[in-house]
C-alpha positions, 0 to 999 in steps of 0.5 A, spaced: 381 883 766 374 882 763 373 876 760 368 875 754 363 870 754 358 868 747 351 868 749 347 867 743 342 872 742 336 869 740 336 861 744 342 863 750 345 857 752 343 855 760 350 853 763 353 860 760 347 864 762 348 861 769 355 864 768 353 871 767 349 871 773 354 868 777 357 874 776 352 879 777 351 875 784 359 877 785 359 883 784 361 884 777 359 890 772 357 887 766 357 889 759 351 886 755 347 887 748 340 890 748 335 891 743 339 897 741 347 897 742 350 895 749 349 897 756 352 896 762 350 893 769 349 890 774 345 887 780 340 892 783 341 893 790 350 893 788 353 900 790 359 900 789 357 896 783 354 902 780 359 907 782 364 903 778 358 904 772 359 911 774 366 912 773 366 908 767 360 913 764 364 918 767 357 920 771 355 924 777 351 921 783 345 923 780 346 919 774 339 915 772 339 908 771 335 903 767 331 898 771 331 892 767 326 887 769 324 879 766 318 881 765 312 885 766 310 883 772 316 884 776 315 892 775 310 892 780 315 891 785 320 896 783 314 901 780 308 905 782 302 903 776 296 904 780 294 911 774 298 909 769 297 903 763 301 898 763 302 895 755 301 888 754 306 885 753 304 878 749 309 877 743 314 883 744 320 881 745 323 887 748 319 893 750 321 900 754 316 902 759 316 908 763 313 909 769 313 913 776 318 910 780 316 908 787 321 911 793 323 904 796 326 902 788 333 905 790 339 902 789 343 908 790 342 915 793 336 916 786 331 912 784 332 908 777 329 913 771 331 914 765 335 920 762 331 923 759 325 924 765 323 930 767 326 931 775 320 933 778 316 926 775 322 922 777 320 915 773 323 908 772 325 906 766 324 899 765 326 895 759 322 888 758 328 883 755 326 876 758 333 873 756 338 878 759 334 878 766 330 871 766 335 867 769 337 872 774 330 872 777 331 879 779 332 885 776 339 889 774 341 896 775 343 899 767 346 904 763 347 905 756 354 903 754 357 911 753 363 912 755 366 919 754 367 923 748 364 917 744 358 920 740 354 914 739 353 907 744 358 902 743 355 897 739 361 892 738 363 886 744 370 885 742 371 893 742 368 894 749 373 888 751 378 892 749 377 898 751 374 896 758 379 890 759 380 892 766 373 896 767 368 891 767 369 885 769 363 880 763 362 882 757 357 877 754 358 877 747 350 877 743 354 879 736 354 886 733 348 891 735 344 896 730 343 903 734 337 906 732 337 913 731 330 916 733 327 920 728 
Protein backbone atom coordinates (compact mmCIF):
# COMPACT_ATOMS: atom_id res chain seq x y z
CA UNK A 1 0.00 0.00 0.00
CA UNK A 2 1.65 3.26 -1.15
CA UNK A 3 1.15 6.19 1.39
CA UNK A 4 1.09 9.75 0.01
CA UNK A 5 3.25 12.31 1.41
CA UNK A 6 2.97 16.55 0.59
CA UNK A 7 6.35 17.77 0.17
CA UNK A 8 6.14 21.51 -1.12
CA UNK A 9 7.31 21.85 -4.28
CA UNK A 10 9.37 25.25 -4.03
CA UNK A 11 10.48 25.28 -0.08
CA UNK A 12 9.99 21.19 0.77
CA UNK A 13 10.10 20.89 4.50
CA UNK A 14 13.31 18.97 5.92
CA UNK A 15 11.47 16.38 8.32
CA UNK A 16 9.42 15.29 5.21
CA UNK A 17 12.23 15.40 2.96
CA UNK A 18 14.42 13.08 5.33
CA UNK A 19 11.09 10.73 5.20
CA UNK A 20 11.13 10.24 1.52
CA UNK A 21 14.89 9.42 1.51
CA UNK A 22 14.50 7.04 4.02
CA UNK A 23 12.39 5.36 1.78
CA UNK A 24 14.54 5.35 -1.13
CA UNK A 25 17.31 4.12 1.50
CA UNK A 26 14.88 1.01 2.10
CA UNK A 27 13.90 0.14 -1.12
CA UNK A 28 11.12 1.73 -1.94
CA UNK A 29 9.75 3.09 -5.57
CA UNK A 30 9.07 6.49 -5.37
CA UNK A 31 6.50 8.49 -7.19
CA UNK A 32 7.46 12.04 -7.38
CA UNK A 33 6.84 15.50 -9.42
CA UNK A 34 9.41 17.00 -12.03
CA UNK A 35 9.38 19.91 -14.04
CA UNK A 36 7.11 18.30 -16.21
CA UNK A 37 4.87 15.50 -15.02
CA UNK A 38 5.85 12.76 -12.44
CA UNK A 39 8.35 10.03 -12.51
CA UNK A 40 9.49 7.24 -11.14
CA UNK A 41 12.36 6.26 -8.85
CA UNK A 42 14.48 4.95 -6.76
CA UNK A 43 17.83 4.85 -5.26
CA UNK A 44 20.67 3.78 -8.07
CA UNK A 45 22.57 0.86 -7.41
CA UNK A 46 18.75 -0.83 -6.36
CA UNK A 47 17.74 -3.73 -8.91
CA UNK A 48 14.93 -4.97 -7.77
CA UNK A 49 13.78 -1.52 -7.10
CA UNK A 50 14.38 -0.98 -10.96
CA UNK A 51 12.85 -4.15 -12.00
CA UNK A 52 9.78 -3.11 -10.08
CA UNK A 53 10.04 0.33 -12.19
CA UNK A 54 10.09 -1.89 -15.11
CA UNK A 55 6.96 -3.95 -14.53
CA UNK A 56 5.18 -0.97 -13.56
CA UNK A 57 6.23 0.59 -16.90
CA UNK A 58 5.70 -2.48 -18.58
CA UNK A 59 9.39 -2.14 -20.12
CA UNK A 60 11.96 -4.39 -21.01
CA UNK A 61 15.33 -4.91 -19.62
CA UNK A 62 16.83 -2.42 -22.09
CA UNK A 63 14.60 0.21 -20.92
CA UNK A 64 16.84 3.62 -20.28
CA UNK A 65 16.65 5.37 -16.95
CA UNK A 66 17.23 8.99 -16.21
CA UNK A 67 20.07 9.86 -13.92
CA UNK A 68 18.78 12.22 -11.58
CA UNK A 69 21.41 14.04 -9.94
CA UNK A 70 21.56 17.20 -6.93
CA UNK A 71 23.68 19.09 -9.05
CA UNK A 72 25.74 19.47 -11.79
CA UNK A 73 29.04 18.28 -10.08
CA UNK A 74 27.75 15.14 -9.02
CA UNK A 75 27.65 13.99 -12.90
CA UNK A 76 31.14 13.68 -13.06
CA UNK A 77 30.99 10.67 -11.19
CA UNK A 78 28.34 8.99 -13.27
CA UNK A 79 29.33 10.55 -16.65
CA UNK A 80 32.25 10.76 -19.05
CA UNK A 81 32.31 15.25 -19.92
CA UNK A 82 35.74 15.19 -20.92
CA UNK A 83 34.72 16.32 -24.86
CA UNK A 84 31.51 17.33 -24.03
CA UNK A 85 30.49 21.08 -22.57
CA UNK A 86 28.69 21.16 -19.68
CA UNK A 87 26.32 24.24 -19.14
CA UNK A 88 26.19 26.42 -16.56
CA UNK A 89 24.04 25.88 -14.18
CA UNK A 90 23.81 29.08 -12.06
CA UNK A 91 20.11 30.41 -11.56
CA UNK A 92 18.57 27.13 -13.33
CA UNK A 93 16.29 25.70 -11.20
CA UNK A 94 16.01 22.15 -13.24
CA UNK A 95 17.94 21.70 -16.37
CA UNK A 96 18.31 18.44 -18.77
CA UNK A 97 21.84 17.62 -19.77
CA UNK A 98 22.55 14.77 -21.77
CA UNK A 99 25.95 13.35 -21.84
CA UNK A 100 28.22 9.85 -22.82
CA UNK A 101 27.75 7.72 -19.92
CA UNK A 102 30.52 6.25 -18.37
CA UNK A 103 30.79 1.85 -18.48
CA UNK A 104 30.76 1.87 -14.32
CA UNK A 105 27.53 4.28 -14.02
CA UNK A 106 25.11 0.87 -14.09
CA UNK A 107 22.66 0.30 -12.12
CA UNK A 108 21.14 -2.47 -14.10
CA UNK A 109 22.44 -4.44 -16.85
CA UNK A 110 22.27 -0.90 -19.36
CA UNK A 111 23.96 2.20 -18.54
CA UNK A 112 21.19 5.05 -17.55
CA UNK A 113 20.29 7.00 -20.87
CA UNK A 114 17.63 8.77 -22.13
CA UNK A 115 14.84 7.05 -24.40
CA UNK A 116 15.44 9.00 -27.06
CA UNK A 117 19.51 8.18 -27.32
CA UNK A 118 20.85 6.58 -30.21
CA UNK A 119 21.91 3.00 -29.12
CA UNK A 120 25.39 3.32 -30.67
CA UNK A 121 26.22 6.64 -28.36
CA UNK A 122 24.95 5.25 -25.24
CA UNK A 123 24.49 8.52 -23.07
CA UNK A 124 23.01 9.23 -19.52
CA UNK A 125 20.49 11.38 -18.91
CA UNK A 126 20.83 13.72 -16.08
CA UNK A 127 18.33 16.08 -14.99
CA UNK A 128 19.57 18.57 -12.50
CA UNK A 129 16.68 19.11 -9.71
CA UNK A 130 18.48 20.35 -6.21
CA UNK A 131 15.26 19.84 -4.31
CA UNK A 132 14.36 16.11 -5.46
CA UNK A 133 17.98 14.78 -4.91
CA UNK A 134 19.82 17.21 -2.69
CA UNK A 135 18.89 15.44 0.60
CA UNK A 136 19.63 11.98 -0.83
CA UNK A 137 23.10 12.99 -1.33
CA UNK A 138 23.34 10.62 -4.16
CA UNK A 139 21.68 10.35 -7.37
CA UNK A 140 18.22 8.38 -8.25
CA UNK A 141 17.33 5.83 -10.95
CA UNK A 142 14.48 7.53 -12.80
CA UNK A 143 11.74 6.76 -15.52
CA UNK A 144 8.77 8.90 -16.47
CA UNK A 145 5.71 8.02 -14.99
CA UNK A 146 3.98 6.30 -18.10
CA UNK A 147 2.08 3.48 -17.42
CA UNK A 148 0.70 1.34 -20.20
CA UNK A 149 -2.01 2.47 -22.57
CA UNK A 150 -1.84 5.86 -21.07
CA UNK A 151 -0.71 8.45 -24.18
CA UNK A 152 0.77 11.32 -21.84
CA UNK A 153 2.56 11.03 -18.21
CA UNK A 154 0.83 11.07 -15.22
CA UNK A 155 0.77 14.65 -13.97
CA UNK A 156 -1.95 14.23 -10.93
CA UNK A 157 -0.33 12.53 -7.13
CA UNK A 158 -3.86 11.55 -6.00
CA UNK A 159 -4.58 9.71 -9.39
CA UNK A 160 -1.01 7.96 -9.26
CA UNK A 161 -2.08 7.05 -5.43
CA UNK A 162 -4.97 5.44 -6.81
CA UNK A 163 -4.00 3.78 -9.46
CA UNK A 164 -0.49 2.39 -8.09
CA UNK A 165 -1.60 2.08 -4.33
CA UNK A 166 0.17 -1.10 -4.23
CA UNK A 167 2.88 -0.48 -6.92
CA UNK A 168 4.82 2.14 -5.47
CA UNK A 169 5.63 2.29 -2.16
CA UNK A 170 5.86 6.80 -1.58
CA UNK A 171 4.24 8.95 -3.59
CA UNK A 172 5.24 12.64 -2.85
CA UNK A 173 2.78 14.82 -3.45
CA UNK A 174 4.33 18.24 -5.29
CA UNK A 175 0.88 19.48 -6.48
CA UNK A 176 -0.44 18.91 -10.14
CA UNK A 177 2.27 19.12 -13.01
CA UNK A 178 1.74 20.92 -16.74
CA UNK A 179 3.45 18.51 -19.45
CA UNK A 180 5.18 20.21 -21.72
CA UNK A 181 4.45 19.25 -25.34
CA UNK A 182 7.68 19.91 -27.36
CA UNK A 183 6.97 21.90 -30.49
Amino acid sequence: MSFLLAIHPVNPQPRLARQAVASLREGSVVAYPTDSCYALGCLIGDKEAMERIRRIRDADKNHNFTLVCRDLSEIAKYARVDNTPVPDPQGVHARAVHVPARSDARGAETPAKPEAAHDRHPCAGQRHRPHAAGELGEPIMSSTLLLPGDTEPMTDPHEIKERLEHQVDLVIDGGHCGFERAA
